[in-house]
C-alpha positions in Angstrom: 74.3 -52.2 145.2 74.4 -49.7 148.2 77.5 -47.8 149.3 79.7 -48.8 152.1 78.3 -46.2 154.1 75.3 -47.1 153.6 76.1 -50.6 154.5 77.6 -49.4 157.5 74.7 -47.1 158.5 72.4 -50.9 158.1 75.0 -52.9 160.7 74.8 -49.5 162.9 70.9 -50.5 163.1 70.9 -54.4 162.6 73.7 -54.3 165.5 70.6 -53.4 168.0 68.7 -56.6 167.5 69.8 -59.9 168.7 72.1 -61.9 165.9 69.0 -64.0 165.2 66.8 -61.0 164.2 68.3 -59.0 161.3 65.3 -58.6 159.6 64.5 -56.1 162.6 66.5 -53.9 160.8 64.1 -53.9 157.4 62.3 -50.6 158.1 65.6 -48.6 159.1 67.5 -50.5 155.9 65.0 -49.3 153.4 64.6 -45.8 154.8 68.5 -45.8 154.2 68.8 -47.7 150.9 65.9 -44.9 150.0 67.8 -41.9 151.1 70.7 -42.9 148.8 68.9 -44.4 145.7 66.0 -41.7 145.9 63.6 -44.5 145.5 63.3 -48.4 146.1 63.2 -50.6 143.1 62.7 -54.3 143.5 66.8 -54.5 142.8 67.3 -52.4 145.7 64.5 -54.0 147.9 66.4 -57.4 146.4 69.5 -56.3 148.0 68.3 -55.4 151.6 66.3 -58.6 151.7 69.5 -60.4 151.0 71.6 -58.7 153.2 69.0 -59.3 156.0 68.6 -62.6 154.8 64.8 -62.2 154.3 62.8 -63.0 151.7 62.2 -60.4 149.5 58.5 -60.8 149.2 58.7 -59.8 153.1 60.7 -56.7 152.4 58.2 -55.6 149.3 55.2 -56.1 152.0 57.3 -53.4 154.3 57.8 -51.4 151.7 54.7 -51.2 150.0 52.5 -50.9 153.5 54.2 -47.7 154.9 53.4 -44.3 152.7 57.1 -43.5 153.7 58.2 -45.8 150.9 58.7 -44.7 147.3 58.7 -47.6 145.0 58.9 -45.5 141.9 60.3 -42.2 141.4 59.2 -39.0 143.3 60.0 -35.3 142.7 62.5 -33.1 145.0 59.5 -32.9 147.9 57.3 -34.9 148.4 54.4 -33.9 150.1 52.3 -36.6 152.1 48.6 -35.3 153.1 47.2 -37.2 155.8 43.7 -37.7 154.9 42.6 -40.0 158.1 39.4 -39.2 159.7 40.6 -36.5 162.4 42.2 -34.3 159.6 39.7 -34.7 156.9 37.2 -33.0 159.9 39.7 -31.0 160.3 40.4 -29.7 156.6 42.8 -32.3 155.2 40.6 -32.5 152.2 41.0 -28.9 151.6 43.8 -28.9 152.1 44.5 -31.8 149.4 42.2 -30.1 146.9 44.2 -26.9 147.5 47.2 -28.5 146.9 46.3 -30.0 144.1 45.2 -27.1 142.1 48.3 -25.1 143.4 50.7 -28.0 141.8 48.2 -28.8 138.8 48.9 -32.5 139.9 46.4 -35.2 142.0 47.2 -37.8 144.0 51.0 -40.4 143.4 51.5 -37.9 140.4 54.7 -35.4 140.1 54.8 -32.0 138.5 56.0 -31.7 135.3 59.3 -29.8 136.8 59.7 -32.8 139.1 59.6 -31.0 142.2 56.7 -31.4 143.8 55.0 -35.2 144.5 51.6 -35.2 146.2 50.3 -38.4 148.3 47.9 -39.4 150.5 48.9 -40.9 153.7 46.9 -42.3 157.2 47.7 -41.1 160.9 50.6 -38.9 161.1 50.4 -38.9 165.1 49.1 -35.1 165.1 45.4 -35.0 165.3 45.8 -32.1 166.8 47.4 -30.0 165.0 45.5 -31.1 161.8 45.4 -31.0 158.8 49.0 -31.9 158.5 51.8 -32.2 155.8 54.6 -34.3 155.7 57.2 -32.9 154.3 59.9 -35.3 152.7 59.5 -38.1 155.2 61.0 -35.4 157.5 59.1 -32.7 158.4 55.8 -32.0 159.4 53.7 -29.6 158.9 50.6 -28.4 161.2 47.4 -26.3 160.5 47.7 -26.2 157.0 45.3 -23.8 155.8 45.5 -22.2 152.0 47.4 -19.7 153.0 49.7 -21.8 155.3 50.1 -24.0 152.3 51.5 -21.2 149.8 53.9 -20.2 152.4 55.1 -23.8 152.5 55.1 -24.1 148.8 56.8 -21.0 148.1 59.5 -21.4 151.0 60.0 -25.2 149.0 60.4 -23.6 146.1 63.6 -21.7 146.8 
């Protein structure tokens, strides 16, 4: 179901654990089995539990907790708001709202072009620098304002 590489990429991280706990591994194997499928349907979340020799209701609870995780299809960027409490004082929600009418779209739904999927998401780690943006599981971006936002939009957008 995955690609050797893939596969390989999974020993790579299940190798750091002791024999006895594969299922360490989970988060790393369904980040991964994500990056090559695009998103992780129960036949692929199936497959890592098997492969860590889990069950696979324990690898749909990992992958259904963290925001990281896209069970269902997402467009080209995704775009994860966090909308904790330190951001939303510190304009996440304007943020979100200004997203939102930029990309005509609202929360878990994808522009009709498919390139732009808005969430929600808790604590990003950067109070901070709030509101933030993650961008693609990847990259984050700090002190979103309106006008930070169409920068970032239009940069995506290339």
């Amino acid at each position: 179901m995955l690609s050797g590489e893939s596969l390989k990429k999974i020993d790579t991280e299940v190798a750091k654990y002791p024999a006895d706990q594969k299922q360490s591994a989970v988060m790393a194997a369904l980040a991964l089995a994500q990056e090559e499928k695009g998103h992780l349907s129960t036949e692929v979340m199936d497959f890592v539990a098997g492969y860590l020799g889990m069950a696979p209701v324990a690898v749909y609870e990992v992958a259904s907790f963290y925001t990281m995780y896209d069970l269902a299809p997402v467009g080209g960027h995704k775009l994860c708001v966090c909308t904790n409490l330190p951001c939303a004082l510190s304009g996440a929600v304007e943020a979100a709202e200004h997203l939102k009418k930029k990309l005509g779209i609202d929360w878990n739904e994808t522009t009709p072009d498919g390139r732009f999927t808005l969430k929600q998401g808790e604590c990003f780690g950067a109070c901070g620098d709030a509101p933030v943006v993650l961008v693609n599981n990847k990259k984050m971006a700090s002190f979103m304002t309106p006008e930070a936002i169409d920068k970032m939009l239009a940069e995506l957008q290339k």
